[in-house]
C-alpha positions in Angstrom: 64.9 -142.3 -190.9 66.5 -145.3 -193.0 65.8 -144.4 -196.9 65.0 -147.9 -198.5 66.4 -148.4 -202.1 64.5 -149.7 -204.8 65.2 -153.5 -205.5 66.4 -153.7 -201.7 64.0 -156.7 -200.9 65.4 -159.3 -198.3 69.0 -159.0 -199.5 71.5 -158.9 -196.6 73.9 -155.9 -196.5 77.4 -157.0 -197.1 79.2 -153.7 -195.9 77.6 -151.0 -194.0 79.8 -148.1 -194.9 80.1 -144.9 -192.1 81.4 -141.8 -191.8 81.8 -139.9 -188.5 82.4 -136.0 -187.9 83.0 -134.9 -184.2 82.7 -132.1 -181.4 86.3 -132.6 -181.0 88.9 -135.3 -181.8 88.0 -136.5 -178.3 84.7 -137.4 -179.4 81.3 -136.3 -178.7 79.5 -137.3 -182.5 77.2 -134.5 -184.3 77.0 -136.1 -187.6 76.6 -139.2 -189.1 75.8 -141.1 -192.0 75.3 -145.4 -192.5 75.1 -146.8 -196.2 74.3 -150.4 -196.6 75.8 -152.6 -199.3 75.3 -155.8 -201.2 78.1 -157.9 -202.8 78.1 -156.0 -205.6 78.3 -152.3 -204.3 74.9 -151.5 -205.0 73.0 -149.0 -202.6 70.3 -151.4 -199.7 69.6 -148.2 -197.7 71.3 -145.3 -196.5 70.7 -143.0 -193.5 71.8 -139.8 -192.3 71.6 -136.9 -189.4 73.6 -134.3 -187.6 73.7 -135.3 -183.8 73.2 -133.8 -180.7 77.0 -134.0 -179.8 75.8 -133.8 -176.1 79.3 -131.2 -175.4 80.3 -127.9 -177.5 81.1 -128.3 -180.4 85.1 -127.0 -180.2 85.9 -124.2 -183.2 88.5 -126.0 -184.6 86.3 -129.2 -185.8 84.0 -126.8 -186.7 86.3 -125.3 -189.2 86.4 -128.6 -190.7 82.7 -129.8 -191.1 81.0 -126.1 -190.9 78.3 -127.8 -188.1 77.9 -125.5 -185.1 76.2 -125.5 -181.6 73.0 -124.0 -183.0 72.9 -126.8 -186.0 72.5 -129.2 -183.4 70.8 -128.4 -180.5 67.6 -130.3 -181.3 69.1 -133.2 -183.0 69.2 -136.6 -181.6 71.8 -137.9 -179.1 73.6 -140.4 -180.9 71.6 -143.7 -178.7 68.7 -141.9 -179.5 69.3 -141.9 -183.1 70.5 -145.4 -182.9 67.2 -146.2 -180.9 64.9 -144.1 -184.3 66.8 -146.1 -187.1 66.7 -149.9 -185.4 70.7 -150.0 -184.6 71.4 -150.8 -187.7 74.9 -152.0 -186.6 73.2 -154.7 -184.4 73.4 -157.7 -187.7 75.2 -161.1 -187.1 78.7 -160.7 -189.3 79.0 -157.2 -189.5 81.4 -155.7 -191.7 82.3 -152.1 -191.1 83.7 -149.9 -193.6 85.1 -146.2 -193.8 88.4 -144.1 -194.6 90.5 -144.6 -190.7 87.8 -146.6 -189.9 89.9 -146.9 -186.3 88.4 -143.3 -185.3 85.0 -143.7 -186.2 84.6 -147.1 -184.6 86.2 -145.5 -181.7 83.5 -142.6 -181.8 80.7 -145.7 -182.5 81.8 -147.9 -179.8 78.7 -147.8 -177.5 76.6 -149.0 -180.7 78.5 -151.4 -181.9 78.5 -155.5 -181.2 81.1 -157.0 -179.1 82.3 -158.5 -182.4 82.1 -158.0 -186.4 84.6 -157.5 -189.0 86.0 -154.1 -190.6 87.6 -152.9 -194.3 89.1 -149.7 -194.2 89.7 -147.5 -197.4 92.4 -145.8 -195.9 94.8 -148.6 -195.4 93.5 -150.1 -198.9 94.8 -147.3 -200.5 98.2 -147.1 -198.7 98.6 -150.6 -200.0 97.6 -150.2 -203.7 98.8 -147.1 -204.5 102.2 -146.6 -202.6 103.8 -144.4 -205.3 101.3 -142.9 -207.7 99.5 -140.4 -205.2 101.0 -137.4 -203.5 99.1 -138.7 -199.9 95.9 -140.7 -199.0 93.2 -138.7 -197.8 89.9 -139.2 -199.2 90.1 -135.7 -200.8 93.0 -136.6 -202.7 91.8 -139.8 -203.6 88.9 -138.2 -204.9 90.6 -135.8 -207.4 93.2 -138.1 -208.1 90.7 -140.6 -209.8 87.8 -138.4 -210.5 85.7 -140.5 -208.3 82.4 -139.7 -207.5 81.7 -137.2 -204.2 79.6 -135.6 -201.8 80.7 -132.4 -199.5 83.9 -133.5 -198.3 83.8 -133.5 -194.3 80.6 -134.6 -194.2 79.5 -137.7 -193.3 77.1 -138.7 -196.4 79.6 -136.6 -198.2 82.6 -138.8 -197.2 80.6 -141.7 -197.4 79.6 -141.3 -200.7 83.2 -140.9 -202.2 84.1 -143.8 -199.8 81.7 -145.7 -201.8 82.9 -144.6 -204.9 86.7 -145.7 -204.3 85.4 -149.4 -203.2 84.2 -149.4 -206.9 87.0 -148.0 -208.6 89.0 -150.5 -207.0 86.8 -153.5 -207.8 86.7 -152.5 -211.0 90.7 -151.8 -211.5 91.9 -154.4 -209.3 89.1 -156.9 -211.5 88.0 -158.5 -208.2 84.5 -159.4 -206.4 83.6 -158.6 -202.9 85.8 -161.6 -201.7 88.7 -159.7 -203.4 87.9 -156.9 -202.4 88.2 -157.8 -198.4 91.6 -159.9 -199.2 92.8 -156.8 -200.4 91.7 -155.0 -197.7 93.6 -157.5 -195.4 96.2 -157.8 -196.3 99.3 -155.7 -194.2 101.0 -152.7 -195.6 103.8 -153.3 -197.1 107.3 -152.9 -196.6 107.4 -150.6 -199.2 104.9 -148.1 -197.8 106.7 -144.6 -196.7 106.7 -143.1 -193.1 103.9 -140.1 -193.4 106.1 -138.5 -190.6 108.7 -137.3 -188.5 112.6 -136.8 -189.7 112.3 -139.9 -191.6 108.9 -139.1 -193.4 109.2 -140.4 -196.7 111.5 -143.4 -195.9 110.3 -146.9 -196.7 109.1 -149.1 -193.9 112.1 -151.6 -194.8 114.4 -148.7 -194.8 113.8 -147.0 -191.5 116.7 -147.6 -188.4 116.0 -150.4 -186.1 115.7 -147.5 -183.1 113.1 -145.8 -185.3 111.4 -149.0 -185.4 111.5 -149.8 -181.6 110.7 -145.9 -180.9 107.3 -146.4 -183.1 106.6 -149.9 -182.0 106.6 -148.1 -178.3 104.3 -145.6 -179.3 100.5 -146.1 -177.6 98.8 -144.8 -180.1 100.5 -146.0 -183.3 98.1 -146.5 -186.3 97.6 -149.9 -185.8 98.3 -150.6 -189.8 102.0 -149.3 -189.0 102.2 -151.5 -186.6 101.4 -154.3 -188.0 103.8 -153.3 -190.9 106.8 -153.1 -188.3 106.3 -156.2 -186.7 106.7 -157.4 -189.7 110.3 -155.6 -190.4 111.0 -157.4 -187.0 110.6 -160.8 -187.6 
């Protein structure tokens, strides 16, 4: 059930930060964890629970998160979840926050509203800090600048250092929540290395013009590359 912080009253959650892990990177959810947000960062309510994942639970994703058939075969389905804690998505102007929050919307989709807003970490930190970190998972965010944690691959865990990054950059970048989702906005840039292929490590502005058409042709291309590219194009 929703934990209700102290001082949460009537104020509307700005952010509702999420983390997701999976049966499988096809989907199938079995844990999950929602933390609500004012302006200024400070905790609303947070909620958490492994999920029944409704489909095995494949040995390689448990080798990531440590959650297993028998840690879940009396949890919840994810709707039913949804159903104990309200739907906590379901708020006019929605803003949805994690680190590649692509995959866990995509893992969300039946509980989320037609429309709402997102801010992901991940792409925040490619753009702030294209240099000075070896890579930007959350992990290495986390060590990098000491932030505060919770078991990494899981979903309060990841949520909880997700949280922590949103205030370290407030507080570096010396914005408010306003900057804090121009930031987020705003396109990788140009500058920004490939994470991949023959040409990993090669600027954006760098890379061939048949590298760029073979990416831009790519289905399933992070969506932040691409809109990085087309931006080479034009």
């Amino acid at each position: 059930m929703i934990k209700y912080h102290a001082g949460s009253g009537s104020t509307p959650p700005a952010l509702w930060i999420t983390d997701t892990e999976t049966a499988s990177l096809k989907g199938g959810v079995c844990d999950i964890a929602i933390v609500a947000v004012d302006v200024n960062l400070n905790v609303l309510w947070e909620v958490e629970s492994l999920i029944d994942p409704e489909r095995p639970i494949d040995p390689g994703a448990s080798g990531i998160h440590g959650i297993v058939d028998e840690d879940v075969w009396d949890k919840p389905t994810l709707s039913e979840f949804m159903a104990l804690t309200d739907h906590p998505f379901q708020h006019p102007g929605l803003h949805l926050c994690g680190h590649n929050i692509q995959f866990d919307a995509r893992m969300l989709a039946s509980t989320l509203p037609e429309t709402y807003r997102s801010l992901c970490t991940l792409k925040l930190a490619r753009n702030l800090w294209t240099e000075s970190v070896s890579d930007h998972k959350l992990q290495t965010l986390r060590y990098s600048f000491k932030l505060e944690a919770g078991p990494a691959h899981r979903a309060m865990g990841d949520v909880i250092t997700c949280l922590s990054l949103l205030r370290y950059v407030m507080k570096t970048q010396d914005v408010d929540f306003d900057g804090l989702l121009a930031l987020a906005r705003k396109p990788l840039t140009l500058d920004w290395k490939l994470p991949f292929s023959k040409y990993k490590g090669t600027k954006l502005r760098d890379l061939p013009a048949g590298m760029v058409k073979w990416l831009l042709d790519k289905p399933d291309l992070d969506p932040d590359l691409r809109e990085a590219l087309a931006l080479r194009k034009s």
